[in-house]
C-alpha positions as CSV (number, residue, x, y, z in Angstrom):
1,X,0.0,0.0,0.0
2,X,2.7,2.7,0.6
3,X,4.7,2.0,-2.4
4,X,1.4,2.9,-4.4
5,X,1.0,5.8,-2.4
6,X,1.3,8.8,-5.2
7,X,4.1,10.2,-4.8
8,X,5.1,14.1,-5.5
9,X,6.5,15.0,-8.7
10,X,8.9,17.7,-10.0
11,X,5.9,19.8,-11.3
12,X,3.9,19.5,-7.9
13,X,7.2,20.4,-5.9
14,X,7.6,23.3,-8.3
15,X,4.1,24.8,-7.5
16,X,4.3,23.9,-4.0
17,X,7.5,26.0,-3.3
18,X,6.1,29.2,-5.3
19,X,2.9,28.9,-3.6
20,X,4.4,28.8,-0.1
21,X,7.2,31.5,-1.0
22,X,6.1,33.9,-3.6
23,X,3.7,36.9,-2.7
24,X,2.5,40.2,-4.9
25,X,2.8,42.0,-1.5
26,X,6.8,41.4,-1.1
27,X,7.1,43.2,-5.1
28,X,5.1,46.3,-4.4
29,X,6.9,46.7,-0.9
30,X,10.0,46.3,-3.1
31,X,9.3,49.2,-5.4
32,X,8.2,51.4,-2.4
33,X,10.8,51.1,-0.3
34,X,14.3,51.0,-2.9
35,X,12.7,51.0,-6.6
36,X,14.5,49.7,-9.4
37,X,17.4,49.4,-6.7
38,X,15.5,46.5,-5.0
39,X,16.2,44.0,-7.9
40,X,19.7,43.4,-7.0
41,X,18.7,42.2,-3.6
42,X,16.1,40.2,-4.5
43,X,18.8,38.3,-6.9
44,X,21.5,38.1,-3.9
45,X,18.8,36.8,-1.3
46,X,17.5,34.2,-3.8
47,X,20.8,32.9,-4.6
48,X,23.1,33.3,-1.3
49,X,19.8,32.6,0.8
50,X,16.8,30.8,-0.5
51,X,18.2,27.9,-2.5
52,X,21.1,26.4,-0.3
53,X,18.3,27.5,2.8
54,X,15.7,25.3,0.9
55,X,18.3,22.5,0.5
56,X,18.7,22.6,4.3
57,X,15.7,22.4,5.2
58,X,14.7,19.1,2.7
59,X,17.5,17.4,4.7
60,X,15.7,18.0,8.1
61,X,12.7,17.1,7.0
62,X,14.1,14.1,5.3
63,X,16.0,13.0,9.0
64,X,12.9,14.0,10.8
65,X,9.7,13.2,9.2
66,X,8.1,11.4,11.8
67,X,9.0,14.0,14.4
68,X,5.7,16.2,15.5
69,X,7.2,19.2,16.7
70,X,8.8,20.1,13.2
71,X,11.5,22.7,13.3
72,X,11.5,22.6,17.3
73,X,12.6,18.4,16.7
74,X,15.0,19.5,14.2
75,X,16.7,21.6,16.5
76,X,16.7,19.4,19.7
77,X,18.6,17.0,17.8
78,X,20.6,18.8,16.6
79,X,21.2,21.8,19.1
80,X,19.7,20.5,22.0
81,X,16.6,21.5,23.8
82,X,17.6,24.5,25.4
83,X,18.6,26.2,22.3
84,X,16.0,24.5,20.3
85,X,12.7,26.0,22.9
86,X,14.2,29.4,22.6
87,X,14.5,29.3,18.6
88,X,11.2,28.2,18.6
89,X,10.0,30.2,20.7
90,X,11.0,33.0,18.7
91,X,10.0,31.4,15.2
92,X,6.5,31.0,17.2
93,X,7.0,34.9,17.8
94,X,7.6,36.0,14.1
95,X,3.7,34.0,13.7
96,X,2.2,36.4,16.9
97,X,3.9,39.3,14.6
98,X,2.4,38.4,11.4
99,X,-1.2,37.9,13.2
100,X,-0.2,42.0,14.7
101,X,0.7,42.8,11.3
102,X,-2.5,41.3,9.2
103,X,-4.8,41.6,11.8
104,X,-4.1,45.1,10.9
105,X,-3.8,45.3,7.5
106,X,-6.7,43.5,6.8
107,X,-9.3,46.7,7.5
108,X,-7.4,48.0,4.6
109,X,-8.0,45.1,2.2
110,X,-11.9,45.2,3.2
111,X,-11.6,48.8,2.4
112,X,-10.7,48.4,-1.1
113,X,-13.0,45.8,-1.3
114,X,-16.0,47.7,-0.8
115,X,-14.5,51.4,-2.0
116,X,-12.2,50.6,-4.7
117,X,-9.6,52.5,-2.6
118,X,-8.3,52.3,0.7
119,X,-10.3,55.2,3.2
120,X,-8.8,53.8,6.4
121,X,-6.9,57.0,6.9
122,X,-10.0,58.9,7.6
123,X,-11.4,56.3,9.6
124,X,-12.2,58.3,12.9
125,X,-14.8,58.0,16.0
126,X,-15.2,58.8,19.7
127,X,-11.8,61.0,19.0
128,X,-9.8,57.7,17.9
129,X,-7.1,58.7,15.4
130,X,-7.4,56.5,12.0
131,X,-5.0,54.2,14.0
132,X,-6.4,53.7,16.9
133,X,-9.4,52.8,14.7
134,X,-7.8,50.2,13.3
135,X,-6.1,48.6,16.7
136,X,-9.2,48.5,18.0
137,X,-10.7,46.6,15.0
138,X,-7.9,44.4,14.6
139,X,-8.2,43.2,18.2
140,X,-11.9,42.4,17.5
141,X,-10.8,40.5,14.4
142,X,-8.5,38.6,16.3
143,X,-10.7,37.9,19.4
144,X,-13.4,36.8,16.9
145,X,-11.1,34.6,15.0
146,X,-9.8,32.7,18.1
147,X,-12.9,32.0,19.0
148,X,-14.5,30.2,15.8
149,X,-10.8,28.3,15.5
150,X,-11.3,26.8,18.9
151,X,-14.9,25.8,18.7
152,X,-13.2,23.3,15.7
153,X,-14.7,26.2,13.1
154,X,-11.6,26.1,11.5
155,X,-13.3,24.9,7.6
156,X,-13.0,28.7,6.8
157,X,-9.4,27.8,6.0
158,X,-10.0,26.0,2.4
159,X,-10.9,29.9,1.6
160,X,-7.1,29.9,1.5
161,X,-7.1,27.4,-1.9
162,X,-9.5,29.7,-3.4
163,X,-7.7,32.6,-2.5
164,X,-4.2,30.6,-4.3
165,X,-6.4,30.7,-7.8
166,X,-7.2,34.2,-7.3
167,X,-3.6,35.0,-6.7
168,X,-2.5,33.1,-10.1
169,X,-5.4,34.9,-11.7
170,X,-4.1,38.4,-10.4
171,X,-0.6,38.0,-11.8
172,X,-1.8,37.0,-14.7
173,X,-3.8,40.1,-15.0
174,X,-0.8,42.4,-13.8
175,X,1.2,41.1,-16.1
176,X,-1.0,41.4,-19.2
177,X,-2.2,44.6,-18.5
178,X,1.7,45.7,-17.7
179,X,2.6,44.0,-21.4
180,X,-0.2,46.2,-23.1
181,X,0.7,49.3,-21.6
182,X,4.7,49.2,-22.7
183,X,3.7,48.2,-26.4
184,X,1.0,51.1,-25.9
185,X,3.1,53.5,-24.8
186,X,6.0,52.2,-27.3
187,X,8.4,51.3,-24.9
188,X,8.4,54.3,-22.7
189,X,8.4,54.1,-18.9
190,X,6.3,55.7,-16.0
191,X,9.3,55.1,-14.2
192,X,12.3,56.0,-16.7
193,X,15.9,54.4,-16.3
194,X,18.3,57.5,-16.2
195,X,21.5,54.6,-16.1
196,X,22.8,52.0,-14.3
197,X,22.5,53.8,-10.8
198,X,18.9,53.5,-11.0
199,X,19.5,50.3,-10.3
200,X,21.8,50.2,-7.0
201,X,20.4,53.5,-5.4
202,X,16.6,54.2,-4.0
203,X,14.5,57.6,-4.5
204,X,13.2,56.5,-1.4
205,X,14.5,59.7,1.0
206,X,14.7,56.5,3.9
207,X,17.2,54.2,2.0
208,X,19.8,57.2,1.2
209,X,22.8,55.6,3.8
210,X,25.0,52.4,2.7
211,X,23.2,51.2,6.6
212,X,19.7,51.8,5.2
213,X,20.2,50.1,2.0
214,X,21.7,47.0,3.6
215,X,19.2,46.9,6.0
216,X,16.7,46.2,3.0
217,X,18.2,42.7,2.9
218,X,15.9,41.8,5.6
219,X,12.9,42.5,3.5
220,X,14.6,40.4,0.4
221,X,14.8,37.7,2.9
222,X,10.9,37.8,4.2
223,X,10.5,37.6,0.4
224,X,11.4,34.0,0.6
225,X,10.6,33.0,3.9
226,X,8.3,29.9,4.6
227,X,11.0,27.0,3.3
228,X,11.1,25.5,6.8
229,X,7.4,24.1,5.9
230,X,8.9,22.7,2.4
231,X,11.2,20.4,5.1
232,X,8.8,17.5,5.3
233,X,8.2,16.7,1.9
234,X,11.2,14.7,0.9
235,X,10.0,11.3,1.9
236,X,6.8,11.6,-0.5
237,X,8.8,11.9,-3.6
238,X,10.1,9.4,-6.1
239,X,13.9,9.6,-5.6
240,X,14.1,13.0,-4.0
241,X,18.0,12.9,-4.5
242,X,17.1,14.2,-7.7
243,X,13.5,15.6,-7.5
244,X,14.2,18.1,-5.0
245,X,17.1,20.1,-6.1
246,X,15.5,20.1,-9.7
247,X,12.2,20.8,-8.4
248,X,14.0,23.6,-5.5
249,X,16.7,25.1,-8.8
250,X,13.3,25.6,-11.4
251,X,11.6,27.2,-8.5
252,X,14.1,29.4,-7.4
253,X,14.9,30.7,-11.2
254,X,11.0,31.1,-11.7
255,X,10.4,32.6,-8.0
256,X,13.5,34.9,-8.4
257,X,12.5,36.1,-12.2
258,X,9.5,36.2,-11.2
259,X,10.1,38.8,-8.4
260,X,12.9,40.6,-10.8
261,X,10.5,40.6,-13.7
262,X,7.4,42.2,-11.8
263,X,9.5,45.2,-9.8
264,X,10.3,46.5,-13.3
265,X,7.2,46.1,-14.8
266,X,6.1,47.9,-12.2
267,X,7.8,51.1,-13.6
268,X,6.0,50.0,-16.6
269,X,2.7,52.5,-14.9
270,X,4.1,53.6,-11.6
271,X,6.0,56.6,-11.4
272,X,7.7,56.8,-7.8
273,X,7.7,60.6,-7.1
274,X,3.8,60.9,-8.6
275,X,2.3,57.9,-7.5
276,X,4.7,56.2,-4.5
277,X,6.1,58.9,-3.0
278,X,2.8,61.2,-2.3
279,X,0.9,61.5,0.9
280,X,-1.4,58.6,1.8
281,X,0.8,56.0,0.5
282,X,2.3,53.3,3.1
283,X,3.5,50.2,3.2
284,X,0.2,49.0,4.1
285,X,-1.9,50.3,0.9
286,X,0.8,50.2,-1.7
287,X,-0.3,46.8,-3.6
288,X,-3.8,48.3,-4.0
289,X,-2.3,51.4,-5.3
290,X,0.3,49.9,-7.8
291,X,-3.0,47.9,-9.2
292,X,-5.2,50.5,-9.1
293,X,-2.9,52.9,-10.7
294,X,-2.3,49.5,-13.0
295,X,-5.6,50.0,-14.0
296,X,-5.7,54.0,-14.3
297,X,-3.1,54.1,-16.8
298,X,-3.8,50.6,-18.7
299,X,-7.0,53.1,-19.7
300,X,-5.0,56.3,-20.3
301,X,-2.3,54.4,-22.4
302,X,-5.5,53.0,-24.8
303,X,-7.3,56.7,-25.4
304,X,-10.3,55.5,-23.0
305,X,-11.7,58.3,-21.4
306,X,-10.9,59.4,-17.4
307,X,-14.0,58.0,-15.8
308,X,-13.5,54.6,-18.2
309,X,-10.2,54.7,-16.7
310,X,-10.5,55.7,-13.5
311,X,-13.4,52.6,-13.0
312,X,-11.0,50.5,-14.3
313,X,-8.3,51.1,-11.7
314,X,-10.9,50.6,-8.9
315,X,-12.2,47.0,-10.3
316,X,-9.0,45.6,-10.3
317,X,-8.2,47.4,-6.7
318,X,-11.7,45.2,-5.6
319,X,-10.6,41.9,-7.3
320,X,-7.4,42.3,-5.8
321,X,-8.6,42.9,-2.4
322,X,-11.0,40.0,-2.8
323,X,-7.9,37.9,-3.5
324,X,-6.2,39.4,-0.3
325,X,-9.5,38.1,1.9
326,X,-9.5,35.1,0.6
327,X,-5.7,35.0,1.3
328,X,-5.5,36.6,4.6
329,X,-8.3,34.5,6.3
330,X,-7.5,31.0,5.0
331,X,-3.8,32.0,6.4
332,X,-5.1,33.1,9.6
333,X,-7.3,30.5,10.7
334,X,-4.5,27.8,10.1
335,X,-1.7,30.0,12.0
336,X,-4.2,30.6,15.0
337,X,-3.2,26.7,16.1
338,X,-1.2,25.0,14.1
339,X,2.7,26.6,15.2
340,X,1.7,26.4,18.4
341,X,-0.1,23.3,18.4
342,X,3.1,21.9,16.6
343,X,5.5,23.2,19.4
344,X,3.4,22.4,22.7
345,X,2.8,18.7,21.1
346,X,6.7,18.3,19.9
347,X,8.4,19.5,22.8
348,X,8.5,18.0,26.3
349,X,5.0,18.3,28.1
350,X,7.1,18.8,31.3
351,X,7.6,22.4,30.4
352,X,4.7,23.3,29.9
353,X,2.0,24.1,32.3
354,X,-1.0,21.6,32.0
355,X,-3.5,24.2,31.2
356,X,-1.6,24.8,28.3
357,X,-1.2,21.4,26.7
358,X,-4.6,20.2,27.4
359,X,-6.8,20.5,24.0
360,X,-9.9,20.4,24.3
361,X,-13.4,18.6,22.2
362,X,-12.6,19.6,19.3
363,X,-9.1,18.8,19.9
364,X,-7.8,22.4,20.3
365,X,-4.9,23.8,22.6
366,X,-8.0,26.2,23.5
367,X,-5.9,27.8,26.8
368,X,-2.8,28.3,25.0
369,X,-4.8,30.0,21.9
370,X,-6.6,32.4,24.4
371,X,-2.7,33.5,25.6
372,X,-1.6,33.8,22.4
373,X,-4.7,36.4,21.4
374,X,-4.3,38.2,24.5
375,X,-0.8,38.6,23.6
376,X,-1.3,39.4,20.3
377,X,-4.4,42.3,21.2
378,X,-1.8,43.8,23.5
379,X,1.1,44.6,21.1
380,X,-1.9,45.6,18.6
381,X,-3.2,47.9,21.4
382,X,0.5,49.3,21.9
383,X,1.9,49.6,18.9
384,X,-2.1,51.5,17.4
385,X,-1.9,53.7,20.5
386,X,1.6,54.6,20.2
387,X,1.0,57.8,18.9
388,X,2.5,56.8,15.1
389,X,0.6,58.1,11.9
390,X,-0.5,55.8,9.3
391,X,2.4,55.6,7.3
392,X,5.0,55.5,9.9
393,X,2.2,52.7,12.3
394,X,3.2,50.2,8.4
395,X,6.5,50.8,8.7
396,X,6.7,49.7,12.3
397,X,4.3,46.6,11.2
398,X,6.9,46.1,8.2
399,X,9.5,45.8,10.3
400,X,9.1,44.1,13.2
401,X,7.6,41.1,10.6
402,X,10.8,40.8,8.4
403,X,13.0,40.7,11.8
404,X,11.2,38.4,13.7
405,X,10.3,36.2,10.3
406,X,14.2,36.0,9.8
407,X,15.0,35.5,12.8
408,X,14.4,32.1,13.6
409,X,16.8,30.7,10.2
410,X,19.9,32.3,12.0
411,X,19.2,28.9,14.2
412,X,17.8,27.1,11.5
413,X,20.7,28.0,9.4
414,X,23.2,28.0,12.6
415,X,22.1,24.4,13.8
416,X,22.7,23.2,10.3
417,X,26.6,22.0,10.8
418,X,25.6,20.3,14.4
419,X,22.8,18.2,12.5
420,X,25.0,17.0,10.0
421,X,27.8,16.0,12.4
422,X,25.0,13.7,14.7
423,X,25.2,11.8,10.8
424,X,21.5,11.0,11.7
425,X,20.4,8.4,9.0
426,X,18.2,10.3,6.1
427,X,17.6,9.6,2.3
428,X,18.1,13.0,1.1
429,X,21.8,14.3,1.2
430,X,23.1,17.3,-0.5
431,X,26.1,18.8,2.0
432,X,28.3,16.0,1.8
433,X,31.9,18.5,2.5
434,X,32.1,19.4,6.3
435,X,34.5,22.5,5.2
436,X,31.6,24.3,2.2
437,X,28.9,24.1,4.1
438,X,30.1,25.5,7.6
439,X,31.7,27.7,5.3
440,X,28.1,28.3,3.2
441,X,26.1,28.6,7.1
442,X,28.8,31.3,8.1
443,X,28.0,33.2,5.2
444,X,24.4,33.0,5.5
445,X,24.6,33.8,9.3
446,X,26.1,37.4,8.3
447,X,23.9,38.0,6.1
448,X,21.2,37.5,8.2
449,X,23.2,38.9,11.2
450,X,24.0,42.1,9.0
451,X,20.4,42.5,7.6
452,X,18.8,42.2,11.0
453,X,21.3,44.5,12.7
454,X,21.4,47.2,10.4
455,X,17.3,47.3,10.2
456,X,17.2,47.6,13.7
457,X,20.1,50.4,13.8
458,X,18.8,52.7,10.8
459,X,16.1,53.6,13.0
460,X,18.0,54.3,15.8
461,X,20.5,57.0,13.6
462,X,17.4,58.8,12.3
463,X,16.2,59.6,15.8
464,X,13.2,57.3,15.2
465,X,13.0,55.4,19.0
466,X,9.6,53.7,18.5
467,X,10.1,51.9,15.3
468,X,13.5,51.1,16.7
469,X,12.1,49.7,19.7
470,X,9.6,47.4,18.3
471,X,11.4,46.1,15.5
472,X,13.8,44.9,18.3
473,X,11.3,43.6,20.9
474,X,9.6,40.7,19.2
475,X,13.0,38.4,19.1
476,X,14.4,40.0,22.2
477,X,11.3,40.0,24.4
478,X,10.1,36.1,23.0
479,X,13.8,34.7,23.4
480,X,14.0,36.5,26.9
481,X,10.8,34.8,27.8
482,X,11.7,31.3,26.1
483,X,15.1,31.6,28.2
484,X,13.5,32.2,31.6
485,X,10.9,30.5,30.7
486,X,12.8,26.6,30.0
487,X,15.4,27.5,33.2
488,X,12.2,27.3,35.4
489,X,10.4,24.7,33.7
490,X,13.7,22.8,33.6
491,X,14.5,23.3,37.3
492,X,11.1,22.1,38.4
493,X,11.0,19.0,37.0
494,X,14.9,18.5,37.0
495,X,15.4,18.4,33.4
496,X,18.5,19.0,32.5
């Protein structure tokens, strides 16, 4: 029976890794913070990052495929489980950041939905800021969310699948209409290329300093996060020796182009200091501008008249938001308990408090989901109350997701070299010299270490405290926590 079992091909592997890696979002984010100068990062962090990463990552899985605590099992092995509770501790941490981050941005995404535009900015009652508006809604969306997940009302997910058709479909459009518009226009760009500098520097006034720009490798990086859930896959292929890399090298080449390719076609309609650069525009609202400025001049660039124009700009802005919905809620009611359903069941029940670890009819970690909201609504409640404006409140949200996403693969990434040495028995092999790949994980170490750093610095040189602050207190507050945290537990029940 398990030899018939169908087994993944190259083609499924392919669509499974650009489903799980590549996102519209991390393109338009691209172009808004460094321009054209973001495409040479996007090459370096796919190449130096993403495909030996992915290798990595198909060899734990491949040792570990039984193991139910995923990445936390891969690092107990290999690290031990001190290190390997406080690494996932803090990869748990870049999930509680994300849920900040949508649970935010999501009011957005239901505002171009139903006004073609995004009007959260003048959002205002009982003398809330636009902000504050939005905290408080997002910590409604998450306390509603947490509590349909735990009652087992968790079929809202498949939404996600739709959502994955809708995304195809919406790249398909952006890249058509981006096609007609160049031959239209006969070649000329919104955005014009004045040489090759246009390329390496950013009109972005926030990525002027050699610090700033090489901070922007952090947001490269989130660009191809999500390989650690590729792990597992190895030991449903036919002879993933060879499957995987083929299936990881035409999936990095597509994902990479792919991301190249669709940052300069977005110059194809989007001129930075007229469109990007004016008030209004944050990192939170940018991919329904770029479309619906997509739309504006695919209209203008074929004679149609303003208002033709104009309504065309707002009905892709709706279908894309649609596609975000889909997108955001499928995602969310999965990530409410499944990483930390994964970490309380894969790591020792001794640390954790027995509240925690029960689950409950419908075979939810119900307690620990009700923590993890209440610690969610609270850095929603801080960071919306913090006094920031719209565009600056995105930036902070930004941030402290590409830190605390990357994170976690500097023990991924770190643990790599102590793995291979425990020459724990696994089918799929790749790092076969000792002295290239510790030299390969040093590599990709500082180039985490130097991303993370330097995005957590920049602010700190512009006299910008808060975004500073909480870019830096997701991994440092969570690995804080995990540490004190496992030295009690430990002590307790004498662990050692």
């Amino acid at each position: 029976m398990e030899e018939n079992k169908k087994k993944i091909t190259t083609f499924g592997l392919v669509m499974m890794i650009i489903t799980a890696i590549f996102g519209f979002g991390n393109v338009s984010n691209a172009y808004a913070q460094m321009g054209y100068g973001s495409i040479i990062w996007y090459i370096l962090a796919g190449v130096c990052f993403f495909f030996p990463c992915g290798l990595m990552m198909a060899e734990y899985g491949s040792a570990f495929k039984d193991a139910k605590g995923g990445i936390y099992s891969w690092l107990a092995e290999s690290i031990g489980e001190r290190a390997a509770f406080i690494g996932t501790f803090i990869w748990l941490a870049s999930w509680i950041v994300w849920m900040v981050s949508t649970a935010s941005r999501i009011w957005i995404t239901f505002s171009a939905l139903i006004f073609g535009k995004d009007t959260t900015q003048h959002w205002s009652m009982l003398g809330l800021s636009s902000t504050e508006v939005i905290g408080i809604l997002g910590i409604l969306f998450i306390l509603i969310s947490t509590f349909f997940t735990t009652q087992g009302m968790d079929s809202i997910s498949k939404v996600g699948s739709l959502g994955g058709i809708f995304t195809v479909v919406t790249n398909i459009i952006f890249l058509i209409a981006s096609l007609i518009i160049i031959f239209a226009n006969h070649g000329q760009l919104a955005q014009p290329i004045h040489g090759m500098k246009d390329f390496i520097t950013s009109p972005n006034p926030q990525f002027q300093t050699p610090i700033a720009i090489i901070s922007f490798v952090v947001y490269a990086i989130f660009a191809y996060g999500g390989m650690e859930s590729l792990g597992s896959v190895t030991d449903s292929m036919d002879k993933p020796e060879k499957t995987f890399p083929r299936g990881l090298i035409i999936a990095s080449l597509f994902t990479i182009g792919a991301y190249v390719i669709m940052i300069f076609m977005i110059g194809f309609s989007v001129n930075y200091n007229s469109v990007v650069a004016k008030h209004g525009v944050n990192l939170g609202n940018i991919t329904y501008i770029v479309f619906n400025q997509l739309g504006v001049y695919l209209g203008h660039s074929l004679g149609w008249s303003a208002a033709a124009s104009h309504t065309t700009g707002m009905l892709i802005t709706r279908f894309v938001a649609l596609t975000q919905v889909l997108g955001f809620l499928g995602a969310m009611f999965i990530l409410l308990y499944s990483p930390i359903k994964s970490f309380i069941l894969g790591s020792d029940k001794r640390l954790w408090p027995e509240k925690l670890t029960r689950l409950n009819k419908h075979n939810m970690p119900a307690n620990a989901m009700w923590l993890q909201a209440i610690i969610v609504c609270v850095i929603i409640f801080l960071v919306a109350f913090g006094g920031s404006a719209a565009q600056r409140f995105y930036l902070i949200l930004t941030d402290m997701a590409n830190v605390s996403t990357s994170f976690p693969y500097l023990f991924l990434v770190g643990a790599f070299p102590f793995f291979k040495k425990k020459k724990i028995e696994h089918s799929f092999v790749v790092f076969k010299n000792p002295f290239w790949t510790n030299l390969l994980v040093i590599i990709i170490e500082i180039i985490l270490s130097a991303g993370i750093i330097f995005t957590c610095v920049q602010p700190i040189l512009d006299g910008d405290f808060e975004t500073a602050f909480w870019t830096i207190a997701g991994p440092v507050f969570f690995g804080l926590v995990a540490f004190i945290f496992y030295q009690v537990s430990s002590k307790k029940h004498k662990m050692k």
